[in-house]
N, C-alpha and C positions, 0 to 999 in steps of 0.2 A: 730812238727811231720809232716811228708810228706803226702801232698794228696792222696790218695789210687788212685790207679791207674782204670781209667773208660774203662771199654769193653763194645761199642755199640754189640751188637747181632739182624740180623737180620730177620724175621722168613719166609725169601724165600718161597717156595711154600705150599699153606696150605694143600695142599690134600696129601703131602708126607710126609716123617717123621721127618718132621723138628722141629715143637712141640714137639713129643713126644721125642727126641735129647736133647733138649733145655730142659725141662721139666728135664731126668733124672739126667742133667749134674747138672742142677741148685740145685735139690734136696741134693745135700752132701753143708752143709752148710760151708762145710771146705774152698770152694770156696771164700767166703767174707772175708775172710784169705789176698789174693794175690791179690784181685781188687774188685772193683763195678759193678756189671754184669746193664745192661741197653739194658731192650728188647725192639726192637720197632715190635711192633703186637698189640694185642687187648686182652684187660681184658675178652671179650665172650669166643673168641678164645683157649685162655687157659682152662679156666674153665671147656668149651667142653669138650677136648683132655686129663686133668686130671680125668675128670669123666667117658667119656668112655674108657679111657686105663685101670681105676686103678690105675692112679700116684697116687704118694703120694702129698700130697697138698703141696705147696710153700707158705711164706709169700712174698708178695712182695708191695711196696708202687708205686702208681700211680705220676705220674711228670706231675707236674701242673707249668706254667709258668716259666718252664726249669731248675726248682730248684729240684736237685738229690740230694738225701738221701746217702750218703757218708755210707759204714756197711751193706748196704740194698741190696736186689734185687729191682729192679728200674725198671715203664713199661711205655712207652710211646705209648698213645694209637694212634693208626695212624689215626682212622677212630670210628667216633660212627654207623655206619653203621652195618650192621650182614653180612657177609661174607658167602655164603653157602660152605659148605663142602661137597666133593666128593671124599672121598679118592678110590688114585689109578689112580685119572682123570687128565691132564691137562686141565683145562677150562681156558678162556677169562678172568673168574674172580679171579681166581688163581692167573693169572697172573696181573691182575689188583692191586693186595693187593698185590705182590711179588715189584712190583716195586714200590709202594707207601712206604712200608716200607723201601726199600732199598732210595729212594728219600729222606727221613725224616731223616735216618740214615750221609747220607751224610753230611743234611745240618748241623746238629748236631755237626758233624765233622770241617767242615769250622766253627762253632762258638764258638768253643772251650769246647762243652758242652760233649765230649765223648774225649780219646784217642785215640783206639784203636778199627778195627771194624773185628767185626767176623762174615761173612756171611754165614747164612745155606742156602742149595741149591736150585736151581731154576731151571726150564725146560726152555727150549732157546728157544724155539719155541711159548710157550705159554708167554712168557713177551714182544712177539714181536706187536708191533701196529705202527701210527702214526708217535707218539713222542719218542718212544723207539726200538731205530733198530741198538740192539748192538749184538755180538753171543755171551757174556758171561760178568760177571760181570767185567773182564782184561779191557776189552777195553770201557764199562762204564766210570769205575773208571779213567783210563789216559784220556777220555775227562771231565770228573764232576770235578774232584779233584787235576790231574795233570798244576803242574807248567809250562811254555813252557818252551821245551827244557828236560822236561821229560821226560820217555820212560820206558812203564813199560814192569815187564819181570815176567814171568811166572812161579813160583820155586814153586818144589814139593820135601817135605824134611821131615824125621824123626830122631833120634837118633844118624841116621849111614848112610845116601846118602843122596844127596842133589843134584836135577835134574833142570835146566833152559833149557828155549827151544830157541831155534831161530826161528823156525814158530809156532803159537798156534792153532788158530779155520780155518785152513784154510782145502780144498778138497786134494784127495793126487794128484787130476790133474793139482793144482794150485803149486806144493811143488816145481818142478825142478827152476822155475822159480824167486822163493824166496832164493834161496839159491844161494849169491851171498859171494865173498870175503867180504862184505862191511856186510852184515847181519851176518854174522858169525862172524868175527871181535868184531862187536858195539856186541853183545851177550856175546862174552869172556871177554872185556874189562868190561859190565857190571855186570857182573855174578861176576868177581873179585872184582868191587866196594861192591858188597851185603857182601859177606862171610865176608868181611872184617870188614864192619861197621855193618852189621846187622847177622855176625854171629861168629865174635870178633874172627878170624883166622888172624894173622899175615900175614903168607904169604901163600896165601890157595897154593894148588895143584888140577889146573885142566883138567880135560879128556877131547878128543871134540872125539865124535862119527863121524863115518862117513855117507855120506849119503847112499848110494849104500850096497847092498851085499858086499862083501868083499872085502870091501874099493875100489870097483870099479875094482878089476884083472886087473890092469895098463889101466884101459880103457876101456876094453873088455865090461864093465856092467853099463859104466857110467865113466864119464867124473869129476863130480864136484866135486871129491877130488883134481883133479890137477888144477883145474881151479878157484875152490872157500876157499874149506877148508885147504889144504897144506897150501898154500899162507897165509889166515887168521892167522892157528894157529904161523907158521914163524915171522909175524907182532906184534904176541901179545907178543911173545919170547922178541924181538927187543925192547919190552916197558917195559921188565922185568917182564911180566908176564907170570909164572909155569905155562904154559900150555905145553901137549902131544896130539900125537896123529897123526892121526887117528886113531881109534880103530874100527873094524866092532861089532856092538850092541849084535851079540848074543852069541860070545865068548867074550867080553868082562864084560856079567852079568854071565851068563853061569861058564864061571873060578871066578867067586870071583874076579874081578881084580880092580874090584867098589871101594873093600875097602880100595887102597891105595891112593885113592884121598879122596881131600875134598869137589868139585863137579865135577858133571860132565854133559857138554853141548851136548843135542839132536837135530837132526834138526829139527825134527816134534814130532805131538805130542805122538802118541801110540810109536812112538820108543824108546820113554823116561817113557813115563807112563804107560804102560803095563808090562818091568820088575819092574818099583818103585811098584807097585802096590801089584803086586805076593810077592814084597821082603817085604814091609810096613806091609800089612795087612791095619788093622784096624787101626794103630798107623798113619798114613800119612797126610799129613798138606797141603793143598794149599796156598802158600804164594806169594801176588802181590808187588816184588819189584819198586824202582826205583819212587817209590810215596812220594809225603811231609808227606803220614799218612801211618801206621800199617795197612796191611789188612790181613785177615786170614782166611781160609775154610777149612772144612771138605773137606776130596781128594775124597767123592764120591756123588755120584746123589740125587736125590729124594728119590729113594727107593718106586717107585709106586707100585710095589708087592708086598710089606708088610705092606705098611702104614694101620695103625688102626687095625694093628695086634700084639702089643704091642711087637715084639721080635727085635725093632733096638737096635743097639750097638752105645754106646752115645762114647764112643772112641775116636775116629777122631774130633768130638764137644770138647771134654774136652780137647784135643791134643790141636784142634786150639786156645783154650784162653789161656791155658798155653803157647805156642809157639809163639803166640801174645806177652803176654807177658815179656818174655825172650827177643826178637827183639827188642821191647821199649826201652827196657834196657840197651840192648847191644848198638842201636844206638844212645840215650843218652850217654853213657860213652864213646862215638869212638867220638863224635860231643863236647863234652867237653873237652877231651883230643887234639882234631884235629884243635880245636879253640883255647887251651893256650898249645901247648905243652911243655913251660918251665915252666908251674904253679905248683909250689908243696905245696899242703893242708899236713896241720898237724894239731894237735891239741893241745893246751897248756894250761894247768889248767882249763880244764872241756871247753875252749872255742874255736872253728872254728876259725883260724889264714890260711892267706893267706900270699903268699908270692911269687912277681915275680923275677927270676932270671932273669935279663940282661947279655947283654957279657960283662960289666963291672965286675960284679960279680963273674963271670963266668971263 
């Protein structure tokens, strides 16, 4: 029987509603069904947030010497420490325990002690200090975790769209600048390696927004359709890659025109994520391609306006461990196929037969 598959979860900022997310997700026990959930937070921590929301209590077993309970909800305490709680607030120490967890989580990851990591949300400003001066978990993770010659890419996906960006956390005074043939290119070319192996489309189909209002009126509003994105998408054509486009962003969500593709590339970020957002709802997945490991987030905030007001939607939490792990799977069966692809498994009298075909055979 096959290992259950391990979801680190981890429990970003504590003053927002990431507990009580985490808490309601974990509660349908149907979950230990499809994987090992493995929170890194604090046994206090919970306790707290289940007794003042009114959860419903969780069993879960404490991980001691890095030996997880295979069935179980699984807790790695980060810190014996007591954490204050300020819901609604970012504080220093919010962020203090935000990245301690997410550190622990990591390393877990490099040890082979988790699969797959599902992070709930963090305020970017309060995780910032010293030794941590990153604007978002994206660009953490492609320094802590990424391979060189990585490059991680920023996809926001449900059901039915699936958005990558070519700029992420930048100013929009920073944006003209970024948006080069050469960044827009590396994004398409990447965006097609993901669908592919981590979202098991053959040959995807994809959109590339423009940067400008209407695709730039030949000039008139802007330049870097002709000078970055034409070009780009042209080159990706040339490599056999299904890309269209230019499309201008708000007739192109506006008409429904989303759904004939299978993603579709933003240059920035609200340009991409303000219609995914309206169109998702609650269902939407932050997912960090182009990484040796699985990452996966809720597509929204903290929630400081509601937090320890027991009315969050665990949604977008239960979306990203699910969506987690479907990606595991899928790039497992794209990386075994991609590494024998004349291997044909069959089965013969109750027992697992391999079988290489050569061009002899062949």
């Amino acid at each position: 029987m096959a290992k259950p598959i391990r979801v680190g979860i981890t429990h970003g900022d504590i003053n927002g509603i990431s507990y009580e997310i985490i808490l309601k997700t974990l509660a349908d026990e149907r979950i230990l069904e499809l994987c090992t959930p493995v929170i890194f937070g604090s046994s206090k921590l919970m306790t707290y947030f289940r007794k003042n929301l009114n959860l419903e209590e969780i069993r879960f077993s404490q991980v001691r010497d890095g030996e997880i309970s295979d069935g179980e909800i699984n807790l790695v305490n980060i810190s014996q420490e007591e954490f204050k709680v300020d819901c609604g607030q970012p504080t220093e120490e919010s962020g203090r325990a935000a990245i301690l967890s997410l550190e622990t989580a990591v390393d877990a990851l490099r040890n082979g002690m988790i699969d797959i990591l599902v992070t709930a949300p963090i305020n970017k400003y309060a995780v910032q200090n010293d030794k941590f001066q990153f604007v978002g978990h994206t660009e953490y993770l492609q320094s802590a975790i990424g391979n060189e010659g990585d490059h991680a890419l920023m996809v926001l996906f449900d059901d039915f769209v699936r958005v990558a960006l070519v700029t992420t956390h930048k100013s929009i005074r920073e944006l003209p600048d970024s948006i080069t043939k050469d960044s827009v290119l590396d994004t398409i070319r990447r965006f097609n390696s993901t669908l592919k192996r981590d979202f098991a489309f053959d040959c995807p189909r994809i959109a590339v927004l423009s940067f400008n209002p209407h695709n730039g009126d030949n000039g008139l509003l802007g330049d870097e359709e002709q000078t970055a994105v034409i070009p780009a998408i042209a080159e990706a054509q040339n490599d056999g890659i299904v890309a269209f486009g230019p499309y201008a962003a708000d007739g192109f969500f506006g008409s429904g025109a989303y759904e004939k593709f299978d993603g579709v590339v933003a240059m920035y970020h609200d340009q991409g994520l303000a219609p995914f957002k309206a169109l998702a709802e609650n269902r939407g997945v932050n997912f960090t391609a182009g990484l040796p490991f699985v990452r996966t987030s809720p597509d929204h905030g903290t929630g400081y306006d509601i937090a320890g007001k027991n009315v969050a939607d665990p949604t977008s939490m239960r979306e990203a461990i699910y969506k987690g792990i479907d990606i595991y799977r899928n790039r497992r069966a794209f990386d075994r196929a991609s590494a024998h692809p004349l291997r044909k498994q069959y089965v013969e009298r109750g027992a697992d037969k391999t079988v290489d075909l050569t061009k002899e055979e062949l």
